[in-house]
Structures are given as C-alpha cells and as structure tokens.
N, CA, C and O atoms as a MOPAC input file, in Angstrom:
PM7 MOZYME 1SCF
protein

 N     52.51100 1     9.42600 1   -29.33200 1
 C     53.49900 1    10.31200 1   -29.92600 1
 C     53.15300 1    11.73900 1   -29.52900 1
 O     52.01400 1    12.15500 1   -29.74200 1
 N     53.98000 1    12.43000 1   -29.02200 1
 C     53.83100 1    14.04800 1   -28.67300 1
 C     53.96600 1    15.07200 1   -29.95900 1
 O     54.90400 1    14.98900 1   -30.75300 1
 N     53.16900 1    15.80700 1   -30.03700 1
 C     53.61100 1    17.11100 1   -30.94900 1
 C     54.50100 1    17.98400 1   -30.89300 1
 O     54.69900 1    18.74300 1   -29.94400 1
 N     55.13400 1    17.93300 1   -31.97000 1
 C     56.41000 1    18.02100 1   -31.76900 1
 C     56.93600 1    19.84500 1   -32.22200 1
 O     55.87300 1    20.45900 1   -32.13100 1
 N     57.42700 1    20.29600 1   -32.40400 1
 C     57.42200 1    21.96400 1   -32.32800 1
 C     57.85300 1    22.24600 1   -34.03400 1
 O     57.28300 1    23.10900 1   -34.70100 1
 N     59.03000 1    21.29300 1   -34.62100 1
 C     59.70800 1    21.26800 1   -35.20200 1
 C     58.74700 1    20.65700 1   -36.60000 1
 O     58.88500 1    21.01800 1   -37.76900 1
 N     57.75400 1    19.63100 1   -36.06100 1
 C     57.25200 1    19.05100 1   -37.10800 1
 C     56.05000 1    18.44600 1   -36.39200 1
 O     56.26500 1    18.13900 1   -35.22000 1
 N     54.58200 1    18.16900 1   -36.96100 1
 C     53.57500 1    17.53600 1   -36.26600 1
 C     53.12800 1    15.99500 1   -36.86000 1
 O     52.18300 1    15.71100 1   -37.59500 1
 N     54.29700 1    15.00400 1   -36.18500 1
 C     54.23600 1    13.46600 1   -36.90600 1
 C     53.04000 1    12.85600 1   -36.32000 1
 O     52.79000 1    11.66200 1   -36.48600 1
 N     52.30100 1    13.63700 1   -35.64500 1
 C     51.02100 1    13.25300 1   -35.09900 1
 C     50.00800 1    13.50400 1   -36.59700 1
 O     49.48800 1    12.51100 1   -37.10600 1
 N     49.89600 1    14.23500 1   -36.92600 1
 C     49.33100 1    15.14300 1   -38.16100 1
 C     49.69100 1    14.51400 1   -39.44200 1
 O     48.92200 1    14.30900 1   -40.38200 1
 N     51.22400 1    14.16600 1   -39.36400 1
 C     51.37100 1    13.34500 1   -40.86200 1
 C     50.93500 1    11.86700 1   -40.57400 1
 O     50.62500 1    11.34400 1   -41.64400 1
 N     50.81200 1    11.09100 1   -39.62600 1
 C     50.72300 1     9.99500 1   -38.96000 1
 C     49.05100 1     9.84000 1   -39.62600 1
 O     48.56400 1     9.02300 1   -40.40700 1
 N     48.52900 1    10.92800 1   -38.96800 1
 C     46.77400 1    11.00800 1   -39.26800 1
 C     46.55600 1    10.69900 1   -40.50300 1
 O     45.81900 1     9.76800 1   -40.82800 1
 N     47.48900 1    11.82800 1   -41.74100 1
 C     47.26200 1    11.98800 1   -43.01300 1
 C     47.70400 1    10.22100 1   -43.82500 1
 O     47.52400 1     9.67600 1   -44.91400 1
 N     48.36800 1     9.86700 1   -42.45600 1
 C     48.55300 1     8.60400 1   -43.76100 1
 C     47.33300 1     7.17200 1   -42.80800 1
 O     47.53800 1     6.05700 1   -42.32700 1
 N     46.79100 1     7.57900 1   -42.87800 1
 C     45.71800 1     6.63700 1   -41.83900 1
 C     46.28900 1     5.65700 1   -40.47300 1
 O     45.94600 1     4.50500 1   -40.20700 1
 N     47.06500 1     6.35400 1   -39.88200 1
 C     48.09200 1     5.81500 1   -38.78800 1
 C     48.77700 1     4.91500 1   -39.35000 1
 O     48.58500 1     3.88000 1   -38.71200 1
 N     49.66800 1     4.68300 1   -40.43300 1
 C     50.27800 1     3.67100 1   -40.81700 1
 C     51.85200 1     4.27200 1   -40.49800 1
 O     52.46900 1     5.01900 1   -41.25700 1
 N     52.35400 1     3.74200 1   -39.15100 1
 C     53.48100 1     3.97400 1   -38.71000 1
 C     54.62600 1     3.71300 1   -39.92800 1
 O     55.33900 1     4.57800 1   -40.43600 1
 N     54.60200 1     2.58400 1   -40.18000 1
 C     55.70700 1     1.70400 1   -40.82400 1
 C     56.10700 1     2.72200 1   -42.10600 1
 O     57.21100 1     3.10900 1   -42.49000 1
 N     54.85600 1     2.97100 1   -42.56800 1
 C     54.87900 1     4.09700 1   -43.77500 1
 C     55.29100 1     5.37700 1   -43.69600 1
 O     55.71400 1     6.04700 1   -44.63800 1
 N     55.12900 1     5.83000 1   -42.20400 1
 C     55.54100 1     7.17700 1   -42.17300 1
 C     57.03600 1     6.64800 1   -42.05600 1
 O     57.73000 1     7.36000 1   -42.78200 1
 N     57.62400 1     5.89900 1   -41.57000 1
 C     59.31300 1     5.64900 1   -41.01600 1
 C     59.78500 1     5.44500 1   -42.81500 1
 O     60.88100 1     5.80500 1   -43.24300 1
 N     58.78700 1     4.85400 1   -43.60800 1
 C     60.15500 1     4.56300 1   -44.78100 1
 C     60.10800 1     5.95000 1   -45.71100 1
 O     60.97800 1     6.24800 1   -46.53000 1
 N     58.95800 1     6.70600 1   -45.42800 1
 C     58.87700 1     7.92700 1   -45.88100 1
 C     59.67000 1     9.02900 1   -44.91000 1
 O     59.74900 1    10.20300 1   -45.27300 1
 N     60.21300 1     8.60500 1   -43.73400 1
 C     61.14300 1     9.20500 1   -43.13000 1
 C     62.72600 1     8.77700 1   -43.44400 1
 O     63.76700 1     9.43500 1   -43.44300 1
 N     62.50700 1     7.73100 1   -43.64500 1
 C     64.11300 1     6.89900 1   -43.92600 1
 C     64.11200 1     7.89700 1   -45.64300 1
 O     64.73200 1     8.94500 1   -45.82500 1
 N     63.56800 1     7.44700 1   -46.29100 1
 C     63.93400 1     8.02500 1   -47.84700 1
 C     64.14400 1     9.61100 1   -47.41500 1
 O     65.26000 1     9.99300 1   -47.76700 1
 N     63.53900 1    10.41300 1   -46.89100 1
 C     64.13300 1    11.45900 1   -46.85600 1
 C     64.66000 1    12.01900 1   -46.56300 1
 O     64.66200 1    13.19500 1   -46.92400 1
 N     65.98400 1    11.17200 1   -45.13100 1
 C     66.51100 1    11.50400 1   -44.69900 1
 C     67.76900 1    10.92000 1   -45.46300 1
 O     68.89800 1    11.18700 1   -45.05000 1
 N     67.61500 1    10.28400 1   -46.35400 1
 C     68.67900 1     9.68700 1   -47.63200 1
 C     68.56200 1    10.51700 1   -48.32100 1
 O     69.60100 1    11.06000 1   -48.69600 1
 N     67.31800 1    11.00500 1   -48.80600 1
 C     67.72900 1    12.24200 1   -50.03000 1
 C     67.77300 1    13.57000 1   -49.22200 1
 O     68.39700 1    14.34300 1   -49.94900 1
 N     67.42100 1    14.22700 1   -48.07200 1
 C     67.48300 1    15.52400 1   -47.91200 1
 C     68.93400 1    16.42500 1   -48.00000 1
 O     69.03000 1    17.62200 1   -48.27400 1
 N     70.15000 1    15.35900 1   -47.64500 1
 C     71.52200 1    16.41300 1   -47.93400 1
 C     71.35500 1    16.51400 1   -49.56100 1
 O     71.86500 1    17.60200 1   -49.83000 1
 N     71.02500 1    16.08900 1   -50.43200 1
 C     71.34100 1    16.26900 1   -51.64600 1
 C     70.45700 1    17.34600 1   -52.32000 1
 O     70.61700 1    17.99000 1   -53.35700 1
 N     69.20000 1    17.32900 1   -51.13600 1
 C     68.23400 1    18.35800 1   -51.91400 1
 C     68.80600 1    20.05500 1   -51.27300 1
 O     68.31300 1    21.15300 1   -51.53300 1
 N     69.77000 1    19.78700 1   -50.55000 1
 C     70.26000 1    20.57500 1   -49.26900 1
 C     71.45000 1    21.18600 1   -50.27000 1
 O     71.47000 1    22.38300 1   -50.55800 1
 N     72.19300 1    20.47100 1   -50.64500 1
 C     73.28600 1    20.95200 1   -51.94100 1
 C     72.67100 1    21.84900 1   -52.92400 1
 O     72.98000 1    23.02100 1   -53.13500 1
 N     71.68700 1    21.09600 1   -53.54500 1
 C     71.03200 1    21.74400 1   -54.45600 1
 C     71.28000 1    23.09300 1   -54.38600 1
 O     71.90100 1    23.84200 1   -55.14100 1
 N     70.59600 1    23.31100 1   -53.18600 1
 C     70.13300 1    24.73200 1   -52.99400 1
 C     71.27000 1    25.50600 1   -52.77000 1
 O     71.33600 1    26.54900 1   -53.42200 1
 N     72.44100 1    25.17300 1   -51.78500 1
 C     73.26800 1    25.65400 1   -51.40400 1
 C     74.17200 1    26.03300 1   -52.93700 1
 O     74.55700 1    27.19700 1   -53.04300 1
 N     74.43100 1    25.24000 1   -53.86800 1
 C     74.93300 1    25.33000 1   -54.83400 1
 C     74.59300 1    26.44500 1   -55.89600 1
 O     75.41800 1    27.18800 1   -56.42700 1
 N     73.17600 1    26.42900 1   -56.12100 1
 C     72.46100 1    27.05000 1   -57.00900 1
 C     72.66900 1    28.33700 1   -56.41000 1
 O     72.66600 1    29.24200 1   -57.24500 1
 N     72.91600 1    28.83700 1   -54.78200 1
 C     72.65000 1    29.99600 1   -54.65400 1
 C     74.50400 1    30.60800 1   -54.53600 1
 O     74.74900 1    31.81300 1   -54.59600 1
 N     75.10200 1    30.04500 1   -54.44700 1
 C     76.78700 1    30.37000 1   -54.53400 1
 C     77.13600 1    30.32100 1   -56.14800 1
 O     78.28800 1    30.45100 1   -56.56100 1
 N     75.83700 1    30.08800 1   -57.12800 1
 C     76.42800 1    30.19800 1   -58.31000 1
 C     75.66900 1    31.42200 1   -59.27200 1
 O     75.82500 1    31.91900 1   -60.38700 1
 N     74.58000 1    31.59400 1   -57.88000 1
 C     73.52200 1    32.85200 1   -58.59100 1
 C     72.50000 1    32.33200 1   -59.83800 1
 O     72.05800 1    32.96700 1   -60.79500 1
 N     72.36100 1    31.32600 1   -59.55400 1
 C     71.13900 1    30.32300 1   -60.42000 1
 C     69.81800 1    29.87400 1   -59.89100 1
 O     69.35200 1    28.82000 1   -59.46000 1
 N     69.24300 1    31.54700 1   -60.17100 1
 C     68.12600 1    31.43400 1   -59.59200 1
 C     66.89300 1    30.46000 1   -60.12000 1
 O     65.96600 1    30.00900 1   -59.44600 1
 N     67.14600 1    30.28500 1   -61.43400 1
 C     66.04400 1    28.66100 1   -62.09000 1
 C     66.17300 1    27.66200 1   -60.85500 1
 O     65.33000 1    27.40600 1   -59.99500 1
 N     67.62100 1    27.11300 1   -61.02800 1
 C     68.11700 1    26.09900 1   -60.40300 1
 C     67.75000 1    26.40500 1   -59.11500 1
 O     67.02200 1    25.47800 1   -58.75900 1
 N     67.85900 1    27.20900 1   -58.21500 1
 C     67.30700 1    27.10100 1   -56.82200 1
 C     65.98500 1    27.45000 1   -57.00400 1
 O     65.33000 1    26.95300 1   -56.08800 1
 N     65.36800 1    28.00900 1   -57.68400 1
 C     63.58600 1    27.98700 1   -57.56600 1
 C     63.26200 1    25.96100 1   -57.22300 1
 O     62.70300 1    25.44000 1   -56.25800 1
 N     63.91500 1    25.27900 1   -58.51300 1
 C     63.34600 1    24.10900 1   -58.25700 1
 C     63.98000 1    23.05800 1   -57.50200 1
 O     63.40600 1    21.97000 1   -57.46100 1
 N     65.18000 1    23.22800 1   -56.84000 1
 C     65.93300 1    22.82400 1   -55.90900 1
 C     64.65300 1    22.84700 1   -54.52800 1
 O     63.90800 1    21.97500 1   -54.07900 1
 N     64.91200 1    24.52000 1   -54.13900 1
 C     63.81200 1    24.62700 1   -52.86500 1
 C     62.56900 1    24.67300 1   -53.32900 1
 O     61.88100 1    25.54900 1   -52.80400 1
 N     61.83300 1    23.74800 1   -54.47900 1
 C     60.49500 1    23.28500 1   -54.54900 1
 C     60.66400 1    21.81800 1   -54.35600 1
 O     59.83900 1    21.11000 1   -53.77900 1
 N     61.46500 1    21.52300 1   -54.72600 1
 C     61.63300 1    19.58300 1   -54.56700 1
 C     61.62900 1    19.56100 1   -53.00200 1
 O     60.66400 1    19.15900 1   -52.35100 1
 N     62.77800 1    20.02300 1   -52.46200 1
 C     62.62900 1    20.50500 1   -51.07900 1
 C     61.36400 1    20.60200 1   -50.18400 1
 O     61.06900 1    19.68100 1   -49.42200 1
 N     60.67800 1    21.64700 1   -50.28000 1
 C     59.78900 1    22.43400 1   -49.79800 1
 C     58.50700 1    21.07800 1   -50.39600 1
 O     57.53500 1    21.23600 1   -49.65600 1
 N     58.33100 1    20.39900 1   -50.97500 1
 C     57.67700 1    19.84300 1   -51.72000 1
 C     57.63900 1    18.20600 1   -50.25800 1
 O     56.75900 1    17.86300 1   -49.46900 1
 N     58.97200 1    17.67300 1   -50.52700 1
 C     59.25600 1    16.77700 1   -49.84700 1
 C     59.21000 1    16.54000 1   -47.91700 1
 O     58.99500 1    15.58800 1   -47.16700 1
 N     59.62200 1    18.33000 1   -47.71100 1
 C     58.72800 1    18.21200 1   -46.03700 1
 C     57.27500 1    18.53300 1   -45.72100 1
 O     56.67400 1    18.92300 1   -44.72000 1
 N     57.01100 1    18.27600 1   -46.72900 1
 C     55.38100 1    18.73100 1   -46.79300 1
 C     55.00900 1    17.67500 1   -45.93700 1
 O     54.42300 1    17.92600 1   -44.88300 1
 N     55.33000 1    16.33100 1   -46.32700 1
 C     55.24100 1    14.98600 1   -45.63700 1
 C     55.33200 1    14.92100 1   -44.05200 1
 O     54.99100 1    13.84200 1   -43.56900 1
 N     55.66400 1    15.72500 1   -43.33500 1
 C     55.99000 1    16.09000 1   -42.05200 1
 C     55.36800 1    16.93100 1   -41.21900 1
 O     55.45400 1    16.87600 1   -39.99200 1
 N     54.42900 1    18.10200 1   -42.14000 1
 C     54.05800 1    19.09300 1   -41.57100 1
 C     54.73300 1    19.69600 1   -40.57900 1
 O     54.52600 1    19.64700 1   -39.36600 1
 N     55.90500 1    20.51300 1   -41.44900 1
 C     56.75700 1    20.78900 1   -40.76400 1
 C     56.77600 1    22.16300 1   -41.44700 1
 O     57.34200 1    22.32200 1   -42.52900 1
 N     56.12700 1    23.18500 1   -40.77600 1
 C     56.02600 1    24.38500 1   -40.96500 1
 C     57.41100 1    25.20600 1   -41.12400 1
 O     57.53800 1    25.75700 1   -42.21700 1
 N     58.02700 1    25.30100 1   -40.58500 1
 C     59.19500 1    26.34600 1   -40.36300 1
 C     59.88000 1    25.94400 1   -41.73300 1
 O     59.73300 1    26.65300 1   -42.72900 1
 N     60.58400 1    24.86200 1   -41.75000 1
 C     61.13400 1    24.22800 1   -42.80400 1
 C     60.59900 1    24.42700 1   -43.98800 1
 O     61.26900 1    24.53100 1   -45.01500 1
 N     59.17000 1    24.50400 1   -43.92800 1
 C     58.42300 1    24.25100 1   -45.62500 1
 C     58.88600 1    25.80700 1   -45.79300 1
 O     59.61100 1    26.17200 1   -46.71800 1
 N     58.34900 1    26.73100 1   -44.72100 1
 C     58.32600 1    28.37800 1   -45.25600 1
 C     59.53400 1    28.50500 1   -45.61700 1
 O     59.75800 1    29.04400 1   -46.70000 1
 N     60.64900 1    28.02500 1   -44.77000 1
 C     62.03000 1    28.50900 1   -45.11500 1
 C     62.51600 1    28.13500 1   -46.98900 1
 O     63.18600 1    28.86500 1   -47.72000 1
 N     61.87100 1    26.72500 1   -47.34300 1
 C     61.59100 1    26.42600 1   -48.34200 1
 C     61.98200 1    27.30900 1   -49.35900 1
 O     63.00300 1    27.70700 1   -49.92000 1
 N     60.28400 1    27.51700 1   -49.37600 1
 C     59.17100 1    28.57600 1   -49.97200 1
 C     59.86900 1    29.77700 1   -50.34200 1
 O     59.98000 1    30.02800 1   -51.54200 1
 N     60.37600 1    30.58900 1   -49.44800 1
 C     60.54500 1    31.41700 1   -49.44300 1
 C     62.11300 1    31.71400 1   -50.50200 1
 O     62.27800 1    32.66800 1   -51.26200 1
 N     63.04100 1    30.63900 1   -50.25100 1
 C     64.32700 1    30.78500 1   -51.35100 1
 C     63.48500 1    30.00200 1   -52.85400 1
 O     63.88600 1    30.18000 1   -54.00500 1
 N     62.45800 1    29.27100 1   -52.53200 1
 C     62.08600 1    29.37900 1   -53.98400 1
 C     61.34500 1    30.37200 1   -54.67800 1
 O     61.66900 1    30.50000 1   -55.85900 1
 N     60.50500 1    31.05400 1   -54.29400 1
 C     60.21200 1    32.64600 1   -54.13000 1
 C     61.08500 1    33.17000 1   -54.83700 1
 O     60.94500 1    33.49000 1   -56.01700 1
 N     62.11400 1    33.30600 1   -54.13000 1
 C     63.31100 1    34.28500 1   -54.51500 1
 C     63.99800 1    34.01700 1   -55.67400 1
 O     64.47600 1    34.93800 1   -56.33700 1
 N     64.15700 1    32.30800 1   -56.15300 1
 C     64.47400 1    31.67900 1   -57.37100 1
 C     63.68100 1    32.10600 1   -58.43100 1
 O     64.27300 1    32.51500 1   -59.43100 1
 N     61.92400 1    32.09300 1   -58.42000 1
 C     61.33800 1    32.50800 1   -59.27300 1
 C     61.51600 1    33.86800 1   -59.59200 1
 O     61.79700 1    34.22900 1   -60.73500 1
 N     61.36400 1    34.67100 1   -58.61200 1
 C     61.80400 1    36.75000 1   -58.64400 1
 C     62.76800 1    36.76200 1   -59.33200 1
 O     62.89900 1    37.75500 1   -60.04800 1
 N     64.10500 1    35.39300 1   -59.41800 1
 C     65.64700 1    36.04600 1   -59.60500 1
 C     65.90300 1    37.07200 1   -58.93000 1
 O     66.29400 1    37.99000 1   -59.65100 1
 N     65.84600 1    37.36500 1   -57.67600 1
 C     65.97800 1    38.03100 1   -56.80900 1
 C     66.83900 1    37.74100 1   -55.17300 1
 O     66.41300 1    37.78800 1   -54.01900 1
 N     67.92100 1    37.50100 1   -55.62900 1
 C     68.85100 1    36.58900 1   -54.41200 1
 C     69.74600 1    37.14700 1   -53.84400 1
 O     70.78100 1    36.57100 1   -53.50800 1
 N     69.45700 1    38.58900 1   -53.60100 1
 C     70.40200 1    39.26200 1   -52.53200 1
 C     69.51900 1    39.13400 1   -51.17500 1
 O     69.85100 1    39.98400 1   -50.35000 1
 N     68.49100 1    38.28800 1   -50.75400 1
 C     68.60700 1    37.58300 1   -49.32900 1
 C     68.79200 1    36.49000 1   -49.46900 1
 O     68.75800 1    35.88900 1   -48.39600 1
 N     69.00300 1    35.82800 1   -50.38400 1
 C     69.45100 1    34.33800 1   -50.67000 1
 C     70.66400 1    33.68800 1   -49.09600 1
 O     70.53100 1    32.67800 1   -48.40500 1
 N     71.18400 1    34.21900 1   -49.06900 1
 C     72.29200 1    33.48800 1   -47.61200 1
 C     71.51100 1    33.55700 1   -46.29000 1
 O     71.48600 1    32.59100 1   -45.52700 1
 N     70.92200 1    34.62600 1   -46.04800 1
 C     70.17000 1    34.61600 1   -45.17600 1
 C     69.02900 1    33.76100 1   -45.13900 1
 O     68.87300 1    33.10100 1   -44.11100 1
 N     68.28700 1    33.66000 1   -45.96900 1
 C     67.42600 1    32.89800 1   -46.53300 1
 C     67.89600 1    31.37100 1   -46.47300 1
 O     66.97600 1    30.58600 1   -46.24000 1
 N     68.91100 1    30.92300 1   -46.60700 1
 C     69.45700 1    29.89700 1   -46.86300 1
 C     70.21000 1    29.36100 1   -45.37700 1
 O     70.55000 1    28.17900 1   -45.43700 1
 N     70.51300 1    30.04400 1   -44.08000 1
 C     70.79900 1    30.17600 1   -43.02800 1
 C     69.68200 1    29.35800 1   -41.95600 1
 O     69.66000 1    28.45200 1   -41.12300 1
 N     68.66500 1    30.51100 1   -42.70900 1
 C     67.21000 1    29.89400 1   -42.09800 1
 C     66.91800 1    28.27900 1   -42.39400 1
 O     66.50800 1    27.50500 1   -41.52900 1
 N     67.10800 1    28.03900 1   -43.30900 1
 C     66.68800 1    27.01600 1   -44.32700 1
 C     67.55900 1    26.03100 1   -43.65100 1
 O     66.95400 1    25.02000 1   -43.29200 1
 N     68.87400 1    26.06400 1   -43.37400 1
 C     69.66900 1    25.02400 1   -43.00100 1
 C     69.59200 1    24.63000 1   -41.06100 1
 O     70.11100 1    23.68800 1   -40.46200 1
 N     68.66000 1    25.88000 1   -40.47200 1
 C     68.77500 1    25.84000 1   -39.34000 1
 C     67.42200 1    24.93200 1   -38.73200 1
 O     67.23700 1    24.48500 1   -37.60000 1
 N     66.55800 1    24.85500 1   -39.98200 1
 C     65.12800 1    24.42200 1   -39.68500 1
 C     65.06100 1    22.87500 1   -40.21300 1
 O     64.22500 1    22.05700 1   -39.83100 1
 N     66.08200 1    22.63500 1   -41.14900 1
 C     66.21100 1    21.24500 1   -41.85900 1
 C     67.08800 1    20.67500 1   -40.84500 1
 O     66.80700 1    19.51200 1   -40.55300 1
 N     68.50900 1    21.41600 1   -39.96600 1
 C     68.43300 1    20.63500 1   -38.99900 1
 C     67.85900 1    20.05000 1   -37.80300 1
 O     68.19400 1    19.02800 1   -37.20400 1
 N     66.84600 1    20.95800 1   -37.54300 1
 C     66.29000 1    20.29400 1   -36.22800 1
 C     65.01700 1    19.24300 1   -36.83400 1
 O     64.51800 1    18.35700 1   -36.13900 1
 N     64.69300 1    19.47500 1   -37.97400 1
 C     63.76000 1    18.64400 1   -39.07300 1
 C     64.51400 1    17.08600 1   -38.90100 1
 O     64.13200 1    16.01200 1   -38.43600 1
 N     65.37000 1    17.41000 1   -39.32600 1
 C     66.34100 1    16.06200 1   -39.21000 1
 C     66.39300 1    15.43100 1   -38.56400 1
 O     66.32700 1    14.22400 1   -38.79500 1
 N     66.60200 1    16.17300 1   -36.92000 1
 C     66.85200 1    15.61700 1   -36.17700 1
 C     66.06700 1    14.99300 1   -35.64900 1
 O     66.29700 1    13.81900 1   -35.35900 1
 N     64.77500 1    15.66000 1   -35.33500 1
 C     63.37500 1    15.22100 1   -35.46900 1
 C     62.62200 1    13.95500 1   -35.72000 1
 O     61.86000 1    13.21400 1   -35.09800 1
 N     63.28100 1    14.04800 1   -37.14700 1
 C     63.12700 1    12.83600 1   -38.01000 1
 C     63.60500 1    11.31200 1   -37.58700 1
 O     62.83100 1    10.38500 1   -37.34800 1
 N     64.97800 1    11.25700 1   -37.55000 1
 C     65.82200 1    10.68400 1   -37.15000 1
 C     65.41600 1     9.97800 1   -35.43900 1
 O     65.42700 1     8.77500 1   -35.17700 1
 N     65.13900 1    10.90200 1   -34.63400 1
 C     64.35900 1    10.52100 1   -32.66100 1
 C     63.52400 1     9.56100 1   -33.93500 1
 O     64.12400 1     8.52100 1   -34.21000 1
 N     62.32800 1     9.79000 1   -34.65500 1
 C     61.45700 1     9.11200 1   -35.19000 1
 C     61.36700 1     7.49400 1   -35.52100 1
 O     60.62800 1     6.59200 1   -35.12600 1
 N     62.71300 1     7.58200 1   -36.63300 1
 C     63.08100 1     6.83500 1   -37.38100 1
 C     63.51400 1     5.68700 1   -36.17400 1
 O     63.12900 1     4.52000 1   -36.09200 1
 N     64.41500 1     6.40400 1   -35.30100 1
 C     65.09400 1     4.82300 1   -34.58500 1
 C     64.04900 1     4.46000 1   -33.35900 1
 O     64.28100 1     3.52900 1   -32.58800 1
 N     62.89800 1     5.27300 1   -33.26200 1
 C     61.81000 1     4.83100 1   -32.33600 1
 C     60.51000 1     3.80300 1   -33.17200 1
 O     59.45500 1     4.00700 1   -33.77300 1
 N     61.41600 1     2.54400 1   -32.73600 1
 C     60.29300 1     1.27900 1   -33.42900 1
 C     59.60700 1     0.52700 1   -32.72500 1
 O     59.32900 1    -0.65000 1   -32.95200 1
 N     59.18900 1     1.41500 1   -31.50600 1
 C     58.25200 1     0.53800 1   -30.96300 1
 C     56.70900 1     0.68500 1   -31.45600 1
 O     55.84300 1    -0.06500 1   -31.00600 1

C-alpha cells in the first residue's frame, strides 16, 4: 500500500496490527456515516449553533482520526474550535475547507474500500 497524501492507511493499517479486513469495515462504516456527520456541521453552522457544531465537528474530527488523515482532522478541529469560542464568522470558510478535505478523504477511502486484494 503507498502513502497516501490525503490520508496515511499505511499508519492506520500499523495502528490496527495489519488487520486489513478491519481497517475496510472501519472504512465501510464511515463512509456510511460521514455525509451525516457532514450535515451536522453544515446545518449547525447555517443555523448559527455553535454547541451543535462544536460537537458535530468533534464526532467528525474524532472519527477520521482512524485514517490519519491530517488535513481533514485540522479542518475538523478547527470549526469545532470555533463551536466552542461561539465564534463563527469564519465558519463558511472553515466549512469550505472541511468539505474539500472530506472529499478527497472519501475518495481515498472508497480506492481503499473496493481494493480487496
């Protein structure tokens, strides 16, 4: 498996004692729940509910941890940050980032998921 820019499944691969099968259903589940954790956020921040997106982008930020997927976790981090401050006039921008890093996360994921050899 190559290291990947987006995410290091070499690294989460390690963390789970090379147990492929395990990293794929821990890839399958989160690629079932990530649009919903993806709403969350998007929701909470078009309604100015900064509680609600603090723990939106911690469930989030929480759940690509599994990936070591840097860009994504910070992008996270950072609108939950802003949830805790109540501080969400970079919230869209913030949230731009967030959707641009969960897609290539995804996509990422997904090359992963349908590679069963």
């Amino acid at each position: 498996m190559r290291q990947l820019l987006v995410s290091d499944l070499d690294a989460a691969l390690n963390a789970l004692e090379g147990d492929r099968e395990l990293l794929r259903r821990i890839v399958d589940l989160f690629l079932l729940q990530a649009p919903q954790l993806l709403e969350e956020v998007r929701e909470s921040i078009s309604r100015g509910d900064a509680p609600t997106l603090e723990r939106a982008a911690h469930k989030l930020r929480g759940s690509v941890t599994n990936f070591v997927a840097k860009k994504t976790y910070d992008a996270a981090f950072r609108l939950e940050s802003m949830g805790r401050d109540g501080d969400l006039t970079q919230a869209a921008a913030a949230q731009a980032e967030l959707e641009r890093a969960m897609g290539e996360l995804q996509a990422t994921l997904v090359e992963f998921s349908k590679d069963r050899a």
